[in-house]
MARPALO-660996 format. One record per residue (C-alpha): residue number from 1; residue in one letter; x, y, z. Coordinates in pm, 1 decimal. Each point is the difference from the previous one (the first is absolute). Layout:
<rs>
R num residuo       c1       c2       c3
R NUM       A        X        Y        Z
...
</rs>
This chain:
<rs>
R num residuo       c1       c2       c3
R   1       X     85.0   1107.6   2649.1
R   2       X    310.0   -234.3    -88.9
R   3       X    271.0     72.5   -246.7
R   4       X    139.5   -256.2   -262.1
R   5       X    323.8     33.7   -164.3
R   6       X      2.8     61.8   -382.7
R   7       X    277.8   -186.5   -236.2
R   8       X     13.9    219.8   -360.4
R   9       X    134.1   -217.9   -313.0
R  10       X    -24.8    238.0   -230.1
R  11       X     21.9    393.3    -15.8
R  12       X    -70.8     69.2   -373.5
R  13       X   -309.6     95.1   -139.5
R  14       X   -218.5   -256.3    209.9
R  15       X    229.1     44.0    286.7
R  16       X    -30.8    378.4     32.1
R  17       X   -437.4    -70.0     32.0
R  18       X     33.7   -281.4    221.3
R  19       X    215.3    235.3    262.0
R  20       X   -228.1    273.3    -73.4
R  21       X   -283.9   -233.8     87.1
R  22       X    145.9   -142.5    309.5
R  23       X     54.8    304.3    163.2
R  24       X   -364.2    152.6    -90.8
R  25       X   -181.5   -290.2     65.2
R  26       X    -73.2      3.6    387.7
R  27       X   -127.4    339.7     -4.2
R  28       X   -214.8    -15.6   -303.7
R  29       X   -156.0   -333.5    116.1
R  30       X     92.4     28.5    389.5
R  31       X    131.0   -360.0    -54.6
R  32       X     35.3   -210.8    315.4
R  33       X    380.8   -114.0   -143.7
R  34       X    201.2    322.8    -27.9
R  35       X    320.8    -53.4   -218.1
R  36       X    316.8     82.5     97.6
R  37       X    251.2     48.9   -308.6
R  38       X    304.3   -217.1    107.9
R  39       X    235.4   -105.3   -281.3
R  40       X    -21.5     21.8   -429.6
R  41       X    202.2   -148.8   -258.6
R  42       X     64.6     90.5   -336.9
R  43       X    256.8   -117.1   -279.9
R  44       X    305.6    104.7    215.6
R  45       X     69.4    147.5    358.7
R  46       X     30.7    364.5   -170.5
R  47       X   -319.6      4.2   -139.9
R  48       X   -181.7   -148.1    293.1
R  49       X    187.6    263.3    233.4
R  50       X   -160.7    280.3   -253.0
R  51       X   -307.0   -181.4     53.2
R  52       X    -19.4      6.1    354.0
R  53       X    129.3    295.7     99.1
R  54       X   -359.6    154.6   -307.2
R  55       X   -248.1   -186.7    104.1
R  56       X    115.1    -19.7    414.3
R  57       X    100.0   -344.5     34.3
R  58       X    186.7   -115.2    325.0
R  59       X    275.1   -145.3   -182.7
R  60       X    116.4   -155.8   -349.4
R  61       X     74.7   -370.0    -94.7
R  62       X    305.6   -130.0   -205.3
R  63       X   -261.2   -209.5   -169.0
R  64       X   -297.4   -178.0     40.8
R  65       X    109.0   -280.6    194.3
R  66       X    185.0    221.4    311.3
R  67       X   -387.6    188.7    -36.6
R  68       X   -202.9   -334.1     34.9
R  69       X    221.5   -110.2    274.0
R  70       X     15.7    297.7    210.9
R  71       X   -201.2    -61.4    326.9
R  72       X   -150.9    339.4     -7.0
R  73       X   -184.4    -55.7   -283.6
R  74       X   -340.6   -193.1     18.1
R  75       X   -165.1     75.1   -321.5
R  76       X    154.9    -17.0   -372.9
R  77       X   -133.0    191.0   -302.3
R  78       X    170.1    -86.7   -316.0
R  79       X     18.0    292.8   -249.4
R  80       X    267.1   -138.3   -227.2
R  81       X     26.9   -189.5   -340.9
R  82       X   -198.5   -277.3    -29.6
R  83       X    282.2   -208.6    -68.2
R  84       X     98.7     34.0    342.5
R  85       X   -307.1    -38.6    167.2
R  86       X    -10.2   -367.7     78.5
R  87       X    291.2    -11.7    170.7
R  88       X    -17.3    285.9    237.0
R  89       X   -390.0   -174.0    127.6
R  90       X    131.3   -328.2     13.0
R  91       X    245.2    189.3    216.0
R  92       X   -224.4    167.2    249.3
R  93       X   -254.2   -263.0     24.3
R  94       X    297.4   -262.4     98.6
R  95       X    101.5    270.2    251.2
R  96       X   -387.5     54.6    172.0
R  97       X    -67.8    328.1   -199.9
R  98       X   -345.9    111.0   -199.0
R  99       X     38.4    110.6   -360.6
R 100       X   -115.4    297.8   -201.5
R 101       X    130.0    -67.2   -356.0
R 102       X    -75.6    198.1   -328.0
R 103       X   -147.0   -145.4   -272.4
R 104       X     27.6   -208.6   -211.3
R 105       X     71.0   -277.9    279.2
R 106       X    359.7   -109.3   -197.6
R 107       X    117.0     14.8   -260.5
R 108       X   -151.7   -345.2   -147.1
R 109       X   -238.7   -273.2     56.9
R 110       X    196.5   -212.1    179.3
R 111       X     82.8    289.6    264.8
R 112       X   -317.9    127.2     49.3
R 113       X    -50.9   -413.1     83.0
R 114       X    296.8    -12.9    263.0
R 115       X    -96.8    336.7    152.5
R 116       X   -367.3   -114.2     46.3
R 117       X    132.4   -359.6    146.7
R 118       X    274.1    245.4    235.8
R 119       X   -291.1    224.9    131.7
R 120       X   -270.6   -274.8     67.7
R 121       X    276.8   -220.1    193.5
R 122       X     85.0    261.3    197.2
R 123       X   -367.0     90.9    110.4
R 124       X    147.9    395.9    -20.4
R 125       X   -171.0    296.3   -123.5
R 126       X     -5.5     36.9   -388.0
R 127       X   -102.8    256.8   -253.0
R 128       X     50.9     91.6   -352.7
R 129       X     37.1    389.4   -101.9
R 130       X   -340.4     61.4   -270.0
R 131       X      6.3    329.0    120.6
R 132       X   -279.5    179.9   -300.8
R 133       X   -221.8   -275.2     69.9
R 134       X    -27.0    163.6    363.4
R 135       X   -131.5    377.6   -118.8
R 136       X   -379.5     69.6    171.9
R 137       X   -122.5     -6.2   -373.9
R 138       X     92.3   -359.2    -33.3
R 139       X    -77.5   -110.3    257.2
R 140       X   -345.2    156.5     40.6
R 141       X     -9.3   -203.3   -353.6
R 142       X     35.6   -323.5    188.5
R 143       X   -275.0     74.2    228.5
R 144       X   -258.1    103.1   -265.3
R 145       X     91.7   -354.7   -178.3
R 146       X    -16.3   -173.4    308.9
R 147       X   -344.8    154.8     77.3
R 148       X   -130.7    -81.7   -397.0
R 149       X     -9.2    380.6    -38.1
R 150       X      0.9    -79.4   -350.8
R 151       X   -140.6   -350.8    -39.9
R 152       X    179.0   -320.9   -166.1
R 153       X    314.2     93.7   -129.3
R 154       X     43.4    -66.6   -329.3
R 155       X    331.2    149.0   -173.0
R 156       X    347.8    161.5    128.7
R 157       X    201.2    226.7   -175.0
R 158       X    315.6     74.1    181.9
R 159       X    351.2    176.5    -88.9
R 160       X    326.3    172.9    154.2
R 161       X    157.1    208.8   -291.3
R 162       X    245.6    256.4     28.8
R 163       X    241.2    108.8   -252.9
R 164       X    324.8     -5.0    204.1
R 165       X    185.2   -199.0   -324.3
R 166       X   -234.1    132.3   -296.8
R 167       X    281.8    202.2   -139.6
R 168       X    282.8   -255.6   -198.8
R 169       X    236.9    279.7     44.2
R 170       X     15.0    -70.5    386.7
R 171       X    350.3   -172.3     76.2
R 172       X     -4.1   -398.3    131.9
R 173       X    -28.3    -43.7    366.7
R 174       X   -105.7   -270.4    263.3
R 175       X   -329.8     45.0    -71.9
R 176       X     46.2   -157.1   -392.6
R 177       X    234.3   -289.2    139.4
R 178       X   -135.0   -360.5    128.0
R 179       X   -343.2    -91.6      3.7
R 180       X   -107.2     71.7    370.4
R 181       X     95.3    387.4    -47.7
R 182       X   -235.4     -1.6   -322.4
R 183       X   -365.6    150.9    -45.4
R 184       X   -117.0   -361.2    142.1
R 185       X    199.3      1.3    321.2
R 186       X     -5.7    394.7     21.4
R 187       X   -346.7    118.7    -47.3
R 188       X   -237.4   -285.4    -31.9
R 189       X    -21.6   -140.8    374.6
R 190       X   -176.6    315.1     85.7
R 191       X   -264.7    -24.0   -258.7
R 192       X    -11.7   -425.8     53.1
R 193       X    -61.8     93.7    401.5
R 194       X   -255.5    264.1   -121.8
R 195       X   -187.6   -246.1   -192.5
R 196       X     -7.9   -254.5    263.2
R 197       X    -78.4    207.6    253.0
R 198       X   -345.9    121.8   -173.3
R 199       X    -64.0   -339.1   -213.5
R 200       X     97.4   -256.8    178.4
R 201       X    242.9   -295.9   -116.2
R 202       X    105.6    -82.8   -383.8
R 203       X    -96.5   -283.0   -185.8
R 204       X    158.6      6.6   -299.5
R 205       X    164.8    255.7   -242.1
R 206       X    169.5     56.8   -347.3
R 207       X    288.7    284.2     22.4
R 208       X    201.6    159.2   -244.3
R 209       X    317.3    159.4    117.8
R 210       X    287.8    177.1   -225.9
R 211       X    258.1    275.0    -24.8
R 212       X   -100.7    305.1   -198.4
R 213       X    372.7    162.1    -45.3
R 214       X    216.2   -304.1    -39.5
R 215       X    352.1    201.1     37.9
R 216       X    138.9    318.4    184.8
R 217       X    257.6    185.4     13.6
R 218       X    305.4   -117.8    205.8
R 219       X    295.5    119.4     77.9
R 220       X    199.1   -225.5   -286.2
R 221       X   -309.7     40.6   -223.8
R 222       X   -349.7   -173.9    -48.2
R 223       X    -75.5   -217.9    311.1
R 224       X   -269.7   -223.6    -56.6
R 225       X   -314.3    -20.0    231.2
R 226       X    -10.6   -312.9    207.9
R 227       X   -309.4     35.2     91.2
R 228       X   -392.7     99.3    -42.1
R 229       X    -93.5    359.2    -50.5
R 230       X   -394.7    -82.7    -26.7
R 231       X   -244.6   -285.4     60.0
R 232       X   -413.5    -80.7    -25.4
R 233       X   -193.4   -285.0    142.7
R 234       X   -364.7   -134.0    -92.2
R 235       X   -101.9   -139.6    343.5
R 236       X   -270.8   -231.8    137.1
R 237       X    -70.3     41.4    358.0
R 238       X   -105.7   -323.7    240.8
R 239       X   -334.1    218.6     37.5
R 240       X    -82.1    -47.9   -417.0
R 241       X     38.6    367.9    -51.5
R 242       X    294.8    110.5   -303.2
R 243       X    241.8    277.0     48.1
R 244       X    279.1    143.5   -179.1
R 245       X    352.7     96.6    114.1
R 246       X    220.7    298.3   -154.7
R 247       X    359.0     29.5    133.8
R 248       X    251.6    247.0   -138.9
R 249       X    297.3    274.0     67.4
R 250       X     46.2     71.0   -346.2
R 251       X   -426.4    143.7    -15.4
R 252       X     60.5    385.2   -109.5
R 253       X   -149.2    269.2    204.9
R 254       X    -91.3   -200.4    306.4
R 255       X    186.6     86.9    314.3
R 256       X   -233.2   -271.0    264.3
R 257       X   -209.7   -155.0   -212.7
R 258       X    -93.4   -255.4    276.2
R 259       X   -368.1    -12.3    -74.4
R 260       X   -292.9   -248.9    -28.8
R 261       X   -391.9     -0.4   -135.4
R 262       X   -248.5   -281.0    168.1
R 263       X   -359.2    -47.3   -152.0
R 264       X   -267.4   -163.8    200.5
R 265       X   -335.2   -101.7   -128.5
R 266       X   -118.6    267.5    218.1
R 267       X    270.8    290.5    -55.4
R 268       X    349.9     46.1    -69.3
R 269       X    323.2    147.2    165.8
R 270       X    300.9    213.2   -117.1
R 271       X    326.8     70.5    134.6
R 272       X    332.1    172.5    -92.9
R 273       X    306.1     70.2    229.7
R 274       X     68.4    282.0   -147.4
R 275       X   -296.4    153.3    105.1
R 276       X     43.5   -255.2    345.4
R 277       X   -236.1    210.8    236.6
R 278       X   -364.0    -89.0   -245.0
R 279       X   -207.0   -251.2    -78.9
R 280       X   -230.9      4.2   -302.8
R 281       X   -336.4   -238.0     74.0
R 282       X   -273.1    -54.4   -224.8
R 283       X   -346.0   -171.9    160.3
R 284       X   -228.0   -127.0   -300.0
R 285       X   -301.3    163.3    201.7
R 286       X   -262.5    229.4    -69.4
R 287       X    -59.3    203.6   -281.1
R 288       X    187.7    -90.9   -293.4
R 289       X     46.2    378.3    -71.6
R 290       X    132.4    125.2    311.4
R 291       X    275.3   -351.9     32.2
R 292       X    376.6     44.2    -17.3
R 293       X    316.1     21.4    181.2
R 294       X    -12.9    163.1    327.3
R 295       X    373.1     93.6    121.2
R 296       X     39.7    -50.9    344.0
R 297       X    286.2    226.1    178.4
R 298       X    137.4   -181.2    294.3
R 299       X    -23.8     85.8    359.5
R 300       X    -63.6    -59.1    360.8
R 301       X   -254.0   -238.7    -90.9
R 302       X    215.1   -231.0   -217.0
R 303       X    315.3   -244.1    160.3
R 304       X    274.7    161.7    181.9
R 305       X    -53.0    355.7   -112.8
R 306       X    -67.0    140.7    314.2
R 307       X    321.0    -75.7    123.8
R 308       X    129.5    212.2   -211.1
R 309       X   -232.2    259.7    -22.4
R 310       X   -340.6    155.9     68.3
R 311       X    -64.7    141.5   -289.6
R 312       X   -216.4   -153.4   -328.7
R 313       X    122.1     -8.3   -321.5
R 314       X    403.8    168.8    153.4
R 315       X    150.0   -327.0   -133.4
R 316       X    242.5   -249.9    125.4
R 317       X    307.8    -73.5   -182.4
R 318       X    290.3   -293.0    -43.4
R 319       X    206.5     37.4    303.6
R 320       X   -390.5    -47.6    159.8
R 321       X     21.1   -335.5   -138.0
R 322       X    309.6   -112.4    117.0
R 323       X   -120.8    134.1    426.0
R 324       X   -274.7   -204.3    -96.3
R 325       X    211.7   -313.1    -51.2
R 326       X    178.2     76.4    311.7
R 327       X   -305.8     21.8    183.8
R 328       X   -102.2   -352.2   -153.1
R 329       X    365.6   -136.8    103.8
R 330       X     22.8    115.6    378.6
R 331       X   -398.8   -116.4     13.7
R 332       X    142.6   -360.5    -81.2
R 333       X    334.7     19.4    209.2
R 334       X   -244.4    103.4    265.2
R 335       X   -346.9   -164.3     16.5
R 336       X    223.5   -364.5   -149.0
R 337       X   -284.7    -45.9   -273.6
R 338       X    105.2     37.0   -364.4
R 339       X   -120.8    326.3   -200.1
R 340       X    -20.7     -0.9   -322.2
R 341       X    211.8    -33.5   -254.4
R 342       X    217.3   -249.7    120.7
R 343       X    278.5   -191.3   -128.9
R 344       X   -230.0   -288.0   -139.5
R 345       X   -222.8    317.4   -147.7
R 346       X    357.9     98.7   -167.0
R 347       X     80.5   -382.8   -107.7
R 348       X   -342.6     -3.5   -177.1
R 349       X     79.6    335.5   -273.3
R 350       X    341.6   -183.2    -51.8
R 351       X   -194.1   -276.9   -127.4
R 352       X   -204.2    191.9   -210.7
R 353       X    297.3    101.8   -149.0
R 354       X    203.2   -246.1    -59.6
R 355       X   -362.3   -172.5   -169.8
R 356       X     18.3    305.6   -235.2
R 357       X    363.3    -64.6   -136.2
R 358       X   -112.6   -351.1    -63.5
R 359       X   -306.7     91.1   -163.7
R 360       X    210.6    266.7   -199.1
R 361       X    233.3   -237.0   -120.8
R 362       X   -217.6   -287.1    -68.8
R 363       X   -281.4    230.5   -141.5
R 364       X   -248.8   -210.3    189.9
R 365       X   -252.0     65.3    279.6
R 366       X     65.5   -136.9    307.3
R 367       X   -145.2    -92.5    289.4
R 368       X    190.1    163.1    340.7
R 369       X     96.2   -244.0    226.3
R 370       X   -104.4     23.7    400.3
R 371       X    238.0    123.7    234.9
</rs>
């Protein structure tokens, strides 16, 4: 059993799970790769200091670059702002070190380009954090696609709503300023890698993306919204089949709406995150009066539940998501062989998105280009 050393960008929201996750992971999944927590960095020394000393790592950076270039570490996960994610992997991949970075991949386009081009020259380990897309549920969904559980596919409704910004009385923040912290760069990628995990590539799509509370309050008075609060898409897959896309964090009542319904011409599928441990299928077989929705509680029987436990239908749960991804990550570091998603996974929801703002603001479909 070897150890690798950990580098931490990050100890925020996404930071806290990922050092959760690292130190779980080897006995959940008896991983062959055991990590070793060596350094984190945050926005200053102080606050990566707090960090270390919370979650138990060896020591703290003054930033990201004295983390990247310490010798101890071997392995980078980048839990920061996206704006700051091409930088710190063109960093570690100049310096010989694998990458674990959040989504989305940066912050636009034309990162999400340079990271891909950084991680393929280097020939390093690469992955992209789509952690929901990683409960058993969904991926037991993958697996009864991939078998034709429910026939040729034929439509895809997919959305991630939660109503984080529905009220206009919540003060201006981050999260309302520049584009790549809107609904599009916030929310969508996990939907986008949702629906091209189950449906396969995008061939062309019409989108419609706009801010529903235009101003908030600011600390010298209205402060206007520089960004999207909500966003649909009428897609056509490579395969022929349609689908529909529903973003939003202004959607009332929903908490983690992250949810998707597949029909088949021999059945259909539903699935909702906030209900993330079942699976609704309907098979178009026998008697027409005895048909309909069977819910399916996962288990043992479906993909990495066991790890966590032995009992049907007792549920895994979001930090499960993210030891999953760490699993995925020290499998790659380890074996040398990419696991999916990678960066180039990652590049290809940026370009779904940045098709969308041009459809948007041309009010045109368009085709998505290759990647």
């Amino acid at each position: 059993m070897a150890e690798i050393g950990i580098g931490l960008v990050g100890g925020g929201y996404m930071g806290k799970a990922h050092a959760v996750a690292l130190s779980a992971v080897g006995a959940v999944f008896d991983t062959a790769l055991r990590p070793r927590l060596e350094v984190i960095a945050a926005t200053s020394l102080a606050s990566a200091e707090r960090y270390a000393k919370a979650y138990g790592f060896a020591r703290a950076a003054r930033d990201w670059q004295d983390l990247v270039a310490d010798p101890k570490v071997q392995a980078v996960v980048i839990a920061s702002p996206q704006s700051t994610h091409r930088a710190i992997a063109e960093a570690a991949f100049a310096a010989g070190k694998p990458v674990f970075c959040e989504k989305p991949l940066g912050a636009s386009l034309e990162d999400a380009r340079a990271m891909v081009a950084a991680a393929e020259a280097s020939g390093l380990p690469n992955m992209i954090g789509f952690n929901y897309v990683r409960t058993p549920a969904t991926q037991f969904v993958r697996r009864l696609l991939a078998e034709g559980a429910i026939g040729d596919i034929t439509w895809f409704r997919g959305e991630h709503t939660e109503d984080f910004l529905a009220d206009p009385s919540l003060p201006a923040n981050w999260r309302t300023r520049d584009r790549a912290n809107g609904c599009m760069g916030d929310l969508a990628p996990h939907p986008i890698n949702c629906m091209l995990a189950l449906m396969g590539p995008v061939a062309e799509l019409s989108a419609r993306i706009e801010t529903v509370h235009a101003t908030r309050p600011g600390p010298d008075g209205p402060e206007a919204v520089t960004n999207d609060d909500h966003a649909q898409m009428m897609l056509r897959f490579a395969s022929g089949a349609m689908g529909h896309l529903y973003i939003s964090r202004t959607a009332t009542g929903r908490k983690m709406g992250y949810a998707y319904e597949i029909h088949g011409t021999k059945g259909a599928i539903r699935f909702d995150q906030e209900d993330q441990n079942s699976v609704h299928l309907y098979r178009a077989e026998g008697p027409e009066a005895t048909r309909g929705f069977t819910r399916i509680l996962t288990g043992p029987a479906h993909p990495d539940f066991l790890a966590f436990c032995q009992g049907p239908g007792h549920g895994t749960g979001y930090q499960d998501q993210i030891i999953i991804e760490a699993r995925d990550f020290l499998t790659a570091i380890h074996t040398g062989q990419p696991v999916w998603p990678t960066f180039r996974d990652g590049l290809a929801v940026s370009q779904i998105v940045e098709t969308a703002f041009q459809s948007s603001d041309s009010g045109r479909w368009l085709a998505v280009p290759p990647t």
